[in-house]
C-alpha positions as CSV (number, residue, x, y, z in Angstrom):
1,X,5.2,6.8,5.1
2,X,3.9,4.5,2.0
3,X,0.6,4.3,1.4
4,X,-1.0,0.4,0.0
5,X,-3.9,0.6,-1.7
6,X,-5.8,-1.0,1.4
7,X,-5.4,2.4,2.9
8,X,-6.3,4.1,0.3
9,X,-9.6,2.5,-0.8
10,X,-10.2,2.0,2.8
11,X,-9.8,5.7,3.1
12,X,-12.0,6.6,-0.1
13,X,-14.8,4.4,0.9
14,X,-14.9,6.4,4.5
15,X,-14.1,3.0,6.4
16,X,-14.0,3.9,10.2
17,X,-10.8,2.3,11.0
18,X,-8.7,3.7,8.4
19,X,-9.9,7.0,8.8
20,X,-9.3,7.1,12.3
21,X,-5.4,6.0,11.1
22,X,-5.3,8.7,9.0
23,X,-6.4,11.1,11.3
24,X,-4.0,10.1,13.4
25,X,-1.1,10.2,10.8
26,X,-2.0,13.4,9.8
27,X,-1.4,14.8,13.6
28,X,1.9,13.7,13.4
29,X,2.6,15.5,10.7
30,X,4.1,12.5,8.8
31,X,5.2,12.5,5.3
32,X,3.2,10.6,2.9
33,X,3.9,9.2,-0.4
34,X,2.6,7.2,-2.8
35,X,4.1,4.4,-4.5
36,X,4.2,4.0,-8.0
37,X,2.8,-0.1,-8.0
38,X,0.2,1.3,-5.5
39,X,-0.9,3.9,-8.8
40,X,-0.8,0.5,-10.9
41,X,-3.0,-1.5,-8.6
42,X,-5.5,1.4,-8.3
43,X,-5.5,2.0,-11.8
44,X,-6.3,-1.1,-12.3
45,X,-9.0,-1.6,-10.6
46,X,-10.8,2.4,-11.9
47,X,-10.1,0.9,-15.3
48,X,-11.7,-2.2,-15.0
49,X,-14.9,-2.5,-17.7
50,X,-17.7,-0.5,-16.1
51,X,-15.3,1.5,-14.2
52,X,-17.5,4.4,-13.0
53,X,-16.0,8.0,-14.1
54,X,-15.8,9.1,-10.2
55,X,-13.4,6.2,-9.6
56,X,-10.8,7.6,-11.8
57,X,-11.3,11.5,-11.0
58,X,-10.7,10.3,-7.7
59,X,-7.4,8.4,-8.2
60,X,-6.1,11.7,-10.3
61,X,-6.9,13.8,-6.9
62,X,-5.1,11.0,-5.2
63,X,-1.8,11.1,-7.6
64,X,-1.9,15.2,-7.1
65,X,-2.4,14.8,-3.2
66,X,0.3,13.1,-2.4
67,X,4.4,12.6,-3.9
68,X,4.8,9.6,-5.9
69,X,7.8,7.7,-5.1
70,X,9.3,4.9,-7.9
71,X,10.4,1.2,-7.3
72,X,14.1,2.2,-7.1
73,X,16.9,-0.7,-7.9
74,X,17.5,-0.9,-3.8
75,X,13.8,-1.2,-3.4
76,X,13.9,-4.2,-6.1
77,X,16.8,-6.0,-4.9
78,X,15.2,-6.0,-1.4
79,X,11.9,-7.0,-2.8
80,X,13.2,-10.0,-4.6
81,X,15.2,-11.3,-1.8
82,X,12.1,-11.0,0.4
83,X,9.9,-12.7,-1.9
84,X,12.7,-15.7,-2.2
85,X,12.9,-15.8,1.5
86,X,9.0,-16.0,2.1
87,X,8.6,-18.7,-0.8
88,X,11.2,-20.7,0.4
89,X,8.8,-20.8,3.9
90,X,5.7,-20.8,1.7
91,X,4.7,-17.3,2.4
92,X,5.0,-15.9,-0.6
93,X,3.1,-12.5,-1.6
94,X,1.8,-11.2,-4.7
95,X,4.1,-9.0,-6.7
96,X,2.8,-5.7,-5.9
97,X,3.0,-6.5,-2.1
98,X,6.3,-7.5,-2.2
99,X,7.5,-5.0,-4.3
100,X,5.5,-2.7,-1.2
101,X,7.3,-4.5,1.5
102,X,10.9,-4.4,-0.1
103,X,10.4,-0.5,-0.7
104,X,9.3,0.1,2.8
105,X,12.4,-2.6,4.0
106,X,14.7,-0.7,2.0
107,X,13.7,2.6,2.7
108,X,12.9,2.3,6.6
109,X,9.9,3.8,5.8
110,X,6.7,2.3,7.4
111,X,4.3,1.2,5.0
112,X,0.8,1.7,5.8
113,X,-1.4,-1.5,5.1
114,X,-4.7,-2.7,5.9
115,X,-3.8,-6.0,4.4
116,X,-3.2,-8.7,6.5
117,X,-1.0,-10.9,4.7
118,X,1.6,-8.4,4.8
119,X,1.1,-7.3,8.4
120,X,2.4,-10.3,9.3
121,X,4.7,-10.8,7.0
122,X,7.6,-9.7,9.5
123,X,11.4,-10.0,8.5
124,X,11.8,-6.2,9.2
125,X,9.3,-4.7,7.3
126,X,8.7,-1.8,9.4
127,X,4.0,-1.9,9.2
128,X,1.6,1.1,10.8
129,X,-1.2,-1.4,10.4
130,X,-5.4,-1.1,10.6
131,X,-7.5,-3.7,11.1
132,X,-9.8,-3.3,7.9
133,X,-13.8,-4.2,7.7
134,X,-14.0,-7.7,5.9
135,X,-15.9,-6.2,2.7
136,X,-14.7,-8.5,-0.2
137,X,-12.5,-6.1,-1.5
138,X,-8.3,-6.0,-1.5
């Protein structure tokens, strides 16, 4: 399974739903990975001005918690006809998210999201969705 940074945050910040999703993943002994433009997003957002220390010694537990796995050139090629598809219906998704969906198309590999634009974003891409706690955040 591919982790979003929904999940992940959700996860951090203790949010009911998303542990109760992880509890459950964990009891089905799924493998879990990490995507490299998840680690972007994430760092991002620990690295922002004012970032609080804790923020990023929590993202390097994260990126030694789980595997990593890199946007490969299958992963891009299904993300870029994805995104062409959506735009074309005016669905598009931000670039991270798409690249998300198109690895998780690619790979058959559910990718699991708190994020509601790309649970319903369809055309295949297989979702192990949450429904998160609106909070202002991703």
């Amino acid at each position: 399974m591919l982790l979003d940074a929904s999940f992940l945050i959700d996860l951090m910040e203790g949010q009911p739903e998303a542990v109760a999703l992880a509890a459950a993943i964990d009891s089905e002994g799924a493998r879990l990975r990490l995507p490299t433009p998840v680690l972007f997003e994430l760092w991002v957002g620990a690295s922002r001005v004012g970032g609080r220390t804790s923020d990023r010694e929590q993202l390097e537990l994260l990126e030694t918690s789980y595997e990593a796995v890199e946007l490969a050139a299958a992963d891009a090629r299904s993300a870029g006809t994805l995104q062409a598809t959506l735009r074309r219906a005016g669905r598009a998704l931000g670039t991270v998210d798409a690249q998300l969906a198109g690895m998780a198309l690619a790979r058959s590999e559910e990718l699991v999201t708190g994020d509601e634009l790309i649970m319903g974003i369809g055309h295949g891409v297989p979702v192990r969705a949450y429904r998160r706690k609106k909070s202002g955040g991703t």
